[in-house]
N, C-alpha and C positions, 0 to 999 in steps of 0.2 A: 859673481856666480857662486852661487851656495854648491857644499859636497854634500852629499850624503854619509852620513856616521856608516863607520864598519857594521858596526850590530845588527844596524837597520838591512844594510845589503844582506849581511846573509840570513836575516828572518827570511825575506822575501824571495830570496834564492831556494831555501829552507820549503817555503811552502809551495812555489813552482815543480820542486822534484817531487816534494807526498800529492800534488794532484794528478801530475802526470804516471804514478808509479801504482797508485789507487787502483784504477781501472785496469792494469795488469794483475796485481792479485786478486782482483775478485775474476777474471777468468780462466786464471791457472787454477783457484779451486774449485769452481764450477766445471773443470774438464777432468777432475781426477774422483768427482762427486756423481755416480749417477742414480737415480732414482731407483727400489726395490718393485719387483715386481707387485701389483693387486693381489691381496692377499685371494684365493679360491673360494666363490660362496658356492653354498652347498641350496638346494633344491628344498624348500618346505613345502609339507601337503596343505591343501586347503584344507578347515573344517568343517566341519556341521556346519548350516546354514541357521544363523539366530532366529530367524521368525520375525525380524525387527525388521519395520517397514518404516521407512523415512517420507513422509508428506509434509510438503510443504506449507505455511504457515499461508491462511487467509491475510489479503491484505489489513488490515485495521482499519484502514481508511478510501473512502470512493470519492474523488473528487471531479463531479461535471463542471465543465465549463460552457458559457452559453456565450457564443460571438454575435455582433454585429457590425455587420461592415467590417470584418479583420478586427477590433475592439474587443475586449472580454468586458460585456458588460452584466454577466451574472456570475458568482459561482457556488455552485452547490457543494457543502461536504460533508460525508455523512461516515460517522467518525462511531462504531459500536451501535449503540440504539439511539444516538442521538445527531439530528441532524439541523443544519443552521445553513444560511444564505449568506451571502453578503452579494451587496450592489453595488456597482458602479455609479460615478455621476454621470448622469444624462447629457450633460453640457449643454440646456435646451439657451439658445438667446443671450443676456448678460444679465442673469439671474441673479441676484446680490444670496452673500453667503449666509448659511445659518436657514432660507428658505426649504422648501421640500425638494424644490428645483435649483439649490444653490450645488456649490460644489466642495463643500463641508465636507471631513469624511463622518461616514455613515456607518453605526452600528450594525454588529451581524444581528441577524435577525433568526431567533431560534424557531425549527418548526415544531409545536404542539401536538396538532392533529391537523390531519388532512380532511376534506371535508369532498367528499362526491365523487369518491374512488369506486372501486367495484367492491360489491357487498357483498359479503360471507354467507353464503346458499348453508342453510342448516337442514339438516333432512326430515321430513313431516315422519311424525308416529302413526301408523292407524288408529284411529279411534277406535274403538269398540263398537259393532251397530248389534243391535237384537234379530235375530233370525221374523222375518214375517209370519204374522198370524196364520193359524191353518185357517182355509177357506179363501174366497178373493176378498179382494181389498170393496168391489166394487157391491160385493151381497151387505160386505156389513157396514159399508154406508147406507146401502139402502135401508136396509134394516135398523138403522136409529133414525134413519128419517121418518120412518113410518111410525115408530115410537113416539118421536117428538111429534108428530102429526094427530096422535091420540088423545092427546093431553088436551 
């Protein structure tokens, strides 16, 4: 049977009394320690109102989504003044890849101009007409008929 060296017992003696003796002094100074009172705040007036209005920033960007059957199979985004597509694959049959029906991914597709939307009503000028000749209209045709009638 082996002993244990003296040194060794009372390290280990050693550190059994500072753990158990530890957690007595941290509570006899935590009981002779108590917290000062909150110091007193004092009451500020509000001022003048700045005149500064905080609005909210438009989004940047509008992004529709177009479903089918539960599937997104379009989505539009339109991102400042420019606006782009992108599509899904259709998954029509067993399409080999790289066709227009394969299942390849697909470029977005920018849009340029819309074509058959509603058209911008511009508002007509008057023209200018001449006020009607004194007399009727109907004397002086007759009256160059009968002219031309002489000749």
């Amino acid at each position: 049977m082996k002993t244990i060296p003296k040194k060794m017992l009372m390290l280990w003696m050693l550190a059994g009394i500072a753990s158990i003796s530890t957690p007595a002094l941290v509570l006899a100074q935590a009981k002779n320690k108590t917290a000062p009172p909150p110091p007193e705040l004092e009451r500020l007036d509000e001022g003048p109102d700045s005149g500064v209005t905080i609005v909210k920033p438009e989004p940047r960007s509008k992004i529709t989504e177009k479903r089918q059957k539960g599937k997104v199979n379009e989505v539009e985004v339109k991102s400042g003044k420019s606006t782009y597509t992108l599509r899904g694959d259709p998954a029509i049959g067993n399409t080999a890849k790289g066709t227009p029906n394969g299942d390849a991914n697909r470029p977005a597709m920018w849009t340029i101009k819309k074509f058959g939307g509603p058209k911008e009503v511009k508002e007509a000028e008057e023209i200018p007409t001449l006020p009607p000749a004194p007399g009727s209209v109907a004397a002086a045709s007759a009256a160059a008929a009968s002219a031309a009638s002489k000749k």
